[in-house]
Each structure stands twice: as C-alpha cells, then as structure tokens.
TIRO-2110 file (N, C-alpha, C; in Angstrom, 1 decimal):
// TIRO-2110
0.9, -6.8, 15.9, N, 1, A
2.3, -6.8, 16.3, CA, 1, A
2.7, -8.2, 17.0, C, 1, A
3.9, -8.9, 16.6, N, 2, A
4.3, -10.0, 17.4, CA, 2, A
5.1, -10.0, 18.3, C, 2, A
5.1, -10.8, 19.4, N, 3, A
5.3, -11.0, 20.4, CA, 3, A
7.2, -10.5, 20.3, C, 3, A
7.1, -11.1, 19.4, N, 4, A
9.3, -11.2, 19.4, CA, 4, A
9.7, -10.8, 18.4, C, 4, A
9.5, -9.1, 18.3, N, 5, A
9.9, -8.7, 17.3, CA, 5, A
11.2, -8.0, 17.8, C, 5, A
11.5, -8.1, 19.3, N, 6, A
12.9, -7.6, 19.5, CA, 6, A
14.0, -8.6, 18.9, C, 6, A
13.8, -9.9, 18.3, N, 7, A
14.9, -10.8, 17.3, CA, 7, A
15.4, -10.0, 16.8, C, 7, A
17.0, -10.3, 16.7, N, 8, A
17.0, -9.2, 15.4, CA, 8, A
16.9, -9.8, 14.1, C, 8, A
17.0, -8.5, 13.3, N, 9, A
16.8, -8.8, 11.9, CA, 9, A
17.0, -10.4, 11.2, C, 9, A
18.2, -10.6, 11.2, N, 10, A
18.8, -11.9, 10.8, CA, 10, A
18.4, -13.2, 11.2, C, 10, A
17.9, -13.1, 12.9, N, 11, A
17.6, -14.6, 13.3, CA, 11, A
16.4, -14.3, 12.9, C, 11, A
15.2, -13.3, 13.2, N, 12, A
13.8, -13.6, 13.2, CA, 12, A
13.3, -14.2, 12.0, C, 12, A
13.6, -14.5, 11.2, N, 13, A
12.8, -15.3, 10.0, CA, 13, A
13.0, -17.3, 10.0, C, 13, A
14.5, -17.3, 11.0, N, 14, A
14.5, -18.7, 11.5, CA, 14, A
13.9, -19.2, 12.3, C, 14, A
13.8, -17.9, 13.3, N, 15, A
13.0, -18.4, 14.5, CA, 15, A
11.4, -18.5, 14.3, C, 15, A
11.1, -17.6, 13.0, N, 16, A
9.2, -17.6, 12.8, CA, 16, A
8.8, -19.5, 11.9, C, 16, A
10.5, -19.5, 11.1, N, 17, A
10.3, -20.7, 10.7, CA, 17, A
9.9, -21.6, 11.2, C, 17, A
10.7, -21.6, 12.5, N, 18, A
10.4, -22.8, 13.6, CA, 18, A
9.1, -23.2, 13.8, C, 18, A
8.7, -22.1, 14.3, N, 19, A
7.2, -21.7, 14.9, CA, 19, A
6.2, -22.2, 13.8, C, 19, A
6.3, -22.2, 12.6, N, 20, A
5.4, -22.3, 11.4, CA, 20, A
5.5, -23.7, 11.4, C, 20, A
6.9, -24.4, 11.6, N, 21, A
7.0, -25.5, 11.4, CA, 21, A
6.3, -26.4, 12.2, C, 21, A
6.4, -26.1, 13.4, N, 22, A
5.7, -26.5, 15.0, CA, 22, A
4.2, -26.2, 14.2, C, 22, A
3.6, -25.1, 13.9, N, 23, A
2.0, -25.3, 14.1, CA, 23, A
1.8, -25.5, 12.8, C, 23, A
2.3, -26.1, 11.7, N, 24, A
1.8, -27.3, 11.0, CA, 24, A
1.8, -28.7, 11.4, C, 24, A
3.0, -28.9, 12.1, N, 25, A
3.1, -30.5, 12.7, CA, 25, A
1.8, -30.9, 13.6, C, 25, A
1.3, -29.3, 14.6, N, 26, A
0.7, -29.6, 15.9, CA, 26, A
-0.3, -29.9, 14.7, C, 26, A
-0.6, -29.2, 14.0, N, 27, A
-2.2, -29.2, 13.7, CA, 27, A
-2.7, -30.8, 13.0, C, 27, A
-1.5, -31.4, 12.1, N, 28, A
-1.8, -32.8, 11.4, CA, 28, A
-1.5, -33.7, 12.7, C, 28, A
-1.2, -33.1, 13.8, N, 29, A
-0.7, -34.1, 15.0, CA, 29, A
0.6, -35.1, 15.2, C, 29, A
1.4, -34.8, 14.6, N, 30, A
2.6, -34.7, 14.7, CA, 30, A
3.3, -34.5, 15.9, C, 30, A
2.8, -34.9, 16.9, N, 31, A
3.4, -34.0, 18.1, CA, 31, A
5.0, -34.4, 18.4, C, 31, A
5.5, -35.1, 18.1, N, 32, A
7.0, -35.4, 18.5, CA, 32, A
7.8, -34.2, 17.6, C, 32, A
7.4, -34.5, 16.4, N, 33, A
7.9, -33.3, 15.5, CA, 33, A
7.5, -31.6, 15.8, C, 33, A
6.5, -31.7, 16.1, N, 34, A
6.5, -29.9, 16.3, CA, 34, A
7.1, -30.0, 17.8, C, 34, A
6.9, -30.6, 18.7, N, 35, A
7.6, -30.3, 19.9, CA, 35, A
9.0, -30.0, 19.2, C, 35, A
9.7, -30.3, 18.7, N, 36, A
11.0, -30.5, 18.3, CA, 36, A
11.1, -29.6, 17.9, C, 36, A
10.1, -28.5, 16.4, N, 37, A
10.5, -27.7, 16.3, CA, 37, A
10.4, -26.3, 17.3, C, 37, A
9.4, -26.5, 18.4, N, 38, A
9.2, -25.5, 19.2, CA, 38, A
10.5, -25.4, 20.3, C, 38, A
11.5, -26.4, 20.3, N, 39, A
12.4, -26.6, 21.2, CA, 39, A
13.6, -26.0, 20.5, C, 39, A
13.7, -26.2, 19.5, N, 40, A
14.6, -25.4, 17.9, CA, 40, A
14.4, -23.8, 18.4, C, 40, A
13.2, -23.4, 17.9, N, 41, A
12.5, -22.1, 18.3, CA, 41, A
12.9, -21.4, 19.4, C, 41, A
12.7, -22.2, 20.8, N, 42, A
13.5, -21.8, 21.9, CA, 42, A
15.2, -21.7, 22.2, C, 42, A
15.7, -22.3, 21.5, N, 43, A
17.2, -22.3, 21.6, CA, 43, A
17.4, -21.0, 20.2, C, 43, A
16.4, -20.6, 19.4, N, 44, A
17.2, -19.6, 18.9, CA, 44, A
16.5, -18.4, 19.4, C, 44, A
15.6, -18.6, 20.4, N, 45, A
14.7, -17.3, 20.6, CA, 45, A
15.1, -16.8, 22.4, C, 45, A
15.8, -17.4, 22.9, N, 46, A
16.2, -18.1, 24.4, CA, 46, A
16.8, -16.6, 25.0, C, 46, A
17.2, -16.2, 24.4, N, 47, A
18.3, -14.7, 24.5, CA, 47, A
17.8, -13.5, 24.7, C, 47, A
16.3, -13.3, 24.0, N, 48, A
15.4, -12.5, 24.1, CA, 48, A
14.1, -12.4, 24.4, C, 48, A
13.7, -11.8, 25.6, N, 49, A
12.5, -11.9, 26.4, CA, 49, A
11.0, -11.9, 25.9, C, 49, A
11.3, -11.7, 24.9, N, 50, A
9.7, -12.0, 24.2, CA, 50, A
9.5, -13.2, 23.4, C, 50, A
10.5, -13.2, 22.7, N, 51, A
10.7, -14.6, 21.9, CA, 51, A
10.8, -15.8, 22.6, C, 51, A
11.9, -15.8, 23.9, N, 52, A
11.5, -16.7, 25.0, CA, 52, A
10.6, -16.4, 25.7, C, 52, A
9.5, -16.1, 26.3, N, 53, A
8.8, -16.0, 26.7, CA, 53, A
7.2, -16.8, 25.9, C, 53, A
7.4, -16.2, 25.1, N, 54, A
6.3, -16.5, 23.7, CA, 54, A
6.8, -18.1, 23.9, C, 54, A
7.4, -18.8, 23.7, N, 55, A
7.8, -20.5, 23.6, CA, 55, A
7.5, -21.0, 24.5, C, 55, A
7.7, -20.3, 25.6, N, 56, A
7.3, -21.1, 26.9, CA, 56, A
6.0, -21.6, 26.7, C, 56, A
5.5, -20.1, 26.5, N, 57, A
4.1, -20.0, 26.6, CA, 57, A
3.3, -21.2, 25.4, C, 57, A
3.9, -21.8, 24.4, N, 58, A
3.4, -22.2, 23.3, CA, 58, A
4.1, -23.8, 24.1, C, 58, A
5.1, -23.9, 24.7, N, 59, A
5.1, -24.8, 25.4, CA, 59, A
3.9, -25.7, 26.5, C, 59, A
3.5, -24.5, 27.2, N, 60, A
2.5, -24.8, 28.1, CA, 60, A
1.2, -24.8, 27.4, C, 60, A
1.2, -24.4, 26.3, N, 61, A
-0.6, -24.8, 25.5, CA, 61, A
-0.1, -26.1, 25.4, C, 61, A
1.1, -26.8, 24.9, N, 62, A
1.4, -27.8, 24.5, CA, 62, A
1.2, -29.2, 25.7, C, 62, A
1.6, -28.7, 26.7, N, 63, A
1.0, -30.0, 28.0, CA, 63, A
0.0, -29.5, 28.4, C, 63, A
-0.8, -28.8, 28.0, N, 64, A
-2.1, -29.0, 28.2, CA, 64, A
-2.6, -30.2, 27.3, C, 64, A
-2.5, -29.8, 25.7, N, 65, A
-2.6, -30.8, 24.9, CA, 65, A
-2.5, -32.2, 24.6, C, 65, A
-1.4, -32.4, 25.6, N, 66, A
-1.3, -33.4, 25.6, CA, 66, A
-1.4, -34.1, 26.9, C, 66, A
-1.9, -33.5, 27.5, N, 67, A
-2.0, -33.8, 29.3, CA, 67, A
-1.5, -34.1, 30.3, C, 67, A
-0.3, -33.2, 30.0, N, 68, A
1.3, -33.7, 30.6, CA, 68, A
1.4, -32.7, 32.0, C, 68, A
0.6, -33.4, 33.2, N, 69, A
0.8, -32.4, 34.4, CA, 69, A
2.4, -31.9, 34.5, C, 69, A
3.8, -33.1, 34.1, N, 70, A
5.0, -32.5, 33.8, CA, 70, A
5.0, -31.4, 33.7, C, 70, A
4.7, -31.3, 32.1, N, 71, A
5.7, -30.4, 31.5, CA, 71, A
4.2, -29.3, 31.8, C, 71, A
3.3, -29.2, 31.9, N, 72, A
2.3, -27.7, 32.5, CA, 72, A
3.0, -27.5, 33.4, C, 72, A
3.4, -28.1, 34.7, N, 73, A
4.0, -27.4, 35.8, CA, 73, A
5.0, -26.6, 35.7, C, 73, A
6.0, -27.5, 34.8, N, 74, A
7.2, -27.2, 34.7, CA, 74, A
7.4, -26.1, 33.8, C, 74, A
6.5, -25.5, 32.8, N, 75, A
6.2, -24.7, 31.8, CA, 75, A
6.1, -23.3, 33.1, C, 75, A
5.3, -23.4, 34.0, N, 76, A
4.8, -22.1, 34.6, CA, 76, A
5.7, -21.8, 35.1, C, 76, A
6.6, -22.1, 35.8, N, 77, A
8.0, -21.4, 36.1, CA, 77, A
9.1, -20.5, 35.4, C, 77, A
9.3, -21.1, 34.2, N, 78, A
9.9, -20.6, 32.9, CA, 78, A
9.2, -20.0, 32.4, C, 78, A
7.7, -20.0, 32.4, N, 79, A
6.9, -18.9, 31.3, CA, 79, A
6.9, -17.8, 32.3, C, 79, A
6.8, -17.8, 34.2, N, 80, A
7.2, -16.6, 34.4, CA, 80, A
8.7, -16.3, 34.6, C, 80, A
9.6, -16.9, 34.6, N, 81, A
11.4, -16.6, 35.1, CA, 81, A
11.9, -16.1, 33.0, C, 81, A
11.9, -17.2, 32.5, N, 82, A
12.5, -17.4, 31.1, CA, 82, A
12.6, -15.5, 30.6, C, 82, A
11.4, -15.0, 30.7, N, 83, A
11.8, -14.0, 30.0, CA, 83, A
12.5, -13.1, 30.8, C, 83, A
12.8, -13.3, 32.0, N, 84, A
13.1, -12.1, 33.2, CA, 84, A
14.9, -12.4, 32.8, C, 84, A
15.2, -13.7, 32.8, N, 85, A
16.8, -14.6, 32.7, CA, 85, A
16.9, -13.4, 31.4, C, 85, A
16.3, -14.4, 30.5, N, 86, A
17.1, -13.3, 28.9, CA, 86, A
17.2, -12.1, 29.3, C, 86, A
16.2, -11.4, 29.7, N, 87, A
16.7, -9.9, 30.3, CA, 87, A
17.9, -9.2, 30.7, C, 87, A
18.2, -10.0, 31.5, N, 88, A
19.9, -9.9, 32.3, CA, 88, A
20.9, -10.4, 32.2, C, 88, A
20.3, -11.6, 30.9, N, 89, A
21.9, -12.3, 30.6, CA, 89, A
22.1, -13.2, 31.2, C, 89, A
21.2, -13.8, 31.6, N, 90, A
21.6, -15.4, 32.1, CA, 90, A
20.7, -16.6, 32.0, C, 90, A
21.2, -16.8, 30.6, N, 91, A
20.1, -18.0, 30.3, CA, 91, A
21.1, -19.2, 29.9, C, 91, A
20.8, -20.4, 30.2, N, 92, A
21.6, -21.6, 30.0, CA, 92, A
21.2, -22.1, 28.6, C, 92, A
22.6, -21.3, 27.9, N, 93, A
22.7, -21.3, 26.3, CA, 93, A
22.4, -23.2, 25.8, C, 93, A
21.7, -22.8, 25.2, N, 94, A
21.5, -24.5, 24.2, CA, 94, A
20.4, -25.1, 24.9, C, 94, A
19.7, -24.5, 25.9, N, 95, A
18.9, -25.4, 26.8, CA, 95, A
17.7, -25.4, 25.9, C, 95, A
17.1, -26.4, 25.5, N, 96, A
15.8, -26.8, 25.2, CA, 96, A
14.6, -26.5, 25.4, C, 96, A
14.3, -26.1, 26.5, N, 97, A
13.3, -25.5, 27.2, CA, 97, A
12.2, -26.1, 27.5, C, 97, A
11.8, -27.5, 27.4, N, 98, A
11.0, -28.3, 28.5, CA, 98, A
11.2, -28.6, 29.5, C, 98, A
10.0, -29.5, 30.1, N, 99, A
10.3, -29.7, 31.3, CA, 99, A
11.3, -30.8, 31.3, C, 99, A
11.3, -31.7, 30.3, N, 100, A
12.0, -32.7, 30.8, CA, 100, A
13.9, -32.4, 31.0, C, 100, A
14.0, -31.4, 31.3, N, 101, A
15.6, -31.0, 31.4, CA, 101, A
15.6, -29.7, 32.5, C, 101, A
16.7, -30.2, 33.0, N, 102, A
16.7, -29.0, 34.3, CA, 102, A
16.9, -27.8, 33.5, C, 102, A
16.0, -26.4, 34.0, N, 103, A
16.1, -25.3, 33.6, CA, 103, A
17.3, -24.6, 33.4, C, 103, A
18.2, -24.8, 34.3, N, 104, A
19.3, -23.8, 34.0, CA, 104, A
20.6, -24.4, 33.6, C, 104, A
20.6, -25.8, 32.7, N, 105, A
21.1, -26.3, 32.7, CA, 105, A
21.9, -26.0, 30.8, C, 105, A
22.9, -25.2, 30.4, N, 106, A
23.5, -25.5, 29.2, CA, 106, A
23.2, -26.8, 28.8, C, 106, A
23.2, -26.5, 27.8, N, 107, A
23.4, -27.7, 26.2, CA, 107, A
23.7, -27.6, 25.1, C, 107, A
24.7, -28.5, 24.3, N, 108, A
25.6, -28.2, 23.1, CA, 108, A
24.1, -27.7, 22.0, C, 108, A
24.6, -26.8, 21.3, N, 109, A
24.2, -26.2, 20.3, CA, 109, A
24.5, -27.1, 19.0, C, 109, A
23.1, -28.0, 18.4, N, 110, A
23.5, -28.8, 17.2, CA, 110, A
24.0, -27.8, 15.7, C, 110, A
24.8, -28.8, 15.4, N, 111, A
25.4, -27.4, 14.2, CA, 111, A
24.4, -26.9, 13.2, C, 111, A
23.2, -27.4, 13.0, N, 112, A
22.7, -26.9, 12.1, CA, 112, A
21.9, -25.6, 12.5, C, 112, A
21.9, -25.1, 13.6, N, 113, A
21.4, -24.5, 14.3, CA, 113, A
22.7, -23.3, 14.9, C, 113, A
23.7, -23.9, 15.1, N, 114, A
25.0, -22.7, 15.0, CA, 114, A
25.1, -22.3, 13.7, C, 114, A
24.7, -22.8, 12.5, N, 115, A
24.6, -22.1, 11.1, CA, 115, A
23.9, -20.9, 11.4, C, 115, A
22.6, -21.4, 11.5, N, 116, A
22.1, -20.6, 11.5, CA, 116, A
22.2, -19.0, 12.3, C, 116, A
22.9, -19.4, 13.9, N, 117, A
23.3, -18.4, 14.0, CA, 117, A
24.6, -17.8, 13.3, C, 117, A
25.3, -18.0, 12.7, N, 118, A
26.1, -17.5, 12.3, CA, 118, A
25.7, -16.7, 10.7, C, 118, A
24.5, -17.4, 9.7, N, 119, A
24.2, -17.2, 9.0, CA, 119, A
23.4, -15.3, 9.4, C, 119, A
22.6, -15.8, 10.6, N, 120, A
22.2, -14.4, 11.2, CA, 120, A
23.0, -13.2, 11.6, C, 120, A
24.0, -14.1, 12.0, N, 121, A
25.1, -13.0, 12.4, CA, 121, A
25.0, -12.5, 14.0, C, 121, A
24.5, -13.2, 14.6, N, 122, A
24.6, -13.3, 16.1, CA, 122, A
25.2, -13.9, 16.8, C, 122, A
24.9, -14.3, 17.9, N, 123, A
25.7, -15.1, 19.0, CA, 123, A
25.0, -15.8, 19.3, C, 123, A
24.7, -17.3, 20.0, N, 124, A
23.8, -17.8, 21.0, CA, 124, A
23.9, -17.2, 22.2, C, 124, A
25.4, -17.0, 22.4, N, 125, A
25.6, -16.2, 24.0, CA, 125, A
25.1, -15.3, 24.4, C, 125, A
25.0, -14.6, 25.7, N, 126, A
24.1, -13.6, 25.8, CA, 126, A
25.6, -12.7, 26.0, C, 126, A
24.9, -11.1, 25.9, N, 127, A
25.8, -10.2, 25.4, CA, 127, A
26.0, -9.5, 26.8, C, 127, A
END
C-alpha cells in the first residue's frame, strides 16, 4: 500500500509521475532536476496528508544526500506540521516545499501544473 493513496483518482497518476521522475533523475544524479521534480510532486500532493507528508519525507532523505544541514533542519518541521496543515485546510497553496522558502508562504501555481489540475478535475485550494 502507498503512502498517498488518499490523491484522488485524477491527480494520483501526476503526482506518482513526479515521484518516478525525481527517482530516476536522483539515481543518474541529476540532482537539480529531480529536486524539481520532487517540488512539482509537492505542490500537487500539498493538500493531502500523506501525499504531503511522503515529500517532505523524500525531501529530507534528499539533504541528507546532499549534506544540506538547511534543508535536513528545515525538512523536520514540515515532515512533522506538513501533514497536520493539509488535514485542516491550511496549507500555503503553490508553496514548494523546501527549505529554501518560508513554509507558509503561497506561491503562483505554474500553468503547466494548473493543467494538470484541472485535467484532474480538482482544485489546488484546499476545500
């Protein structure tokens, strides 16, 4: 069973994209590019507590990786709050989800990525 199978129907196959995309880049070492897609990942997964949660979490293997006391610190906060926020509906839509950006801070949603939600048939907003 996966972690964020509460996605629904529609987004979850963008959001596993992401993730697939991220751990082919990590693995040829690509790291600018899979962070990118893991940050994709998070802005369509951000809404629901396991899906955000899971990112953080794939976040913080990631400064370990790369030995970023940053973004590890700043990972443990969000890998414990991130999924508690989606829970209740208060997550700062479009936010990226590293460290290098303040946590509760909104950010415009790139359109290829409002396609997608709309392709899904959801909202970025929380409901």
């Amino acid at each position: 069973m996966k972690l964020y199978t509460s996605l629904p129907k529609g987004l979850k196959p963008y959001y596993e994209i992401e993730l697939e995309k991220y751990r082919k880049e990590y693995t040829v070492g690509n790291l600018k590019i899979a962070w990118n897609h893991l940050e994709r990942a998070h802005i369509l997964g951000q809404k629901y507590p396991f899906a955000h949660t899971f990112v953080h979490w794939k976040m913080l293997q990631f400064g370990f990786k790369i030995k970023s006391g940053k973004e590890i610190f700043g990972q443990i906060p969000r890998l414990v709050f991130g999924g508690v926020k989606s829970f209740v509906g208060k997550i700062p839509v479009g936010n990226p989800g590293g460290a290098n950006v303040p946590p509760l801070k909104p950010f415009p949603i790139e359109k290829e990525l409002q396609e997608i939600f709309i392709k899904a048939g959801v909202s970025a907003l929380p409901t």
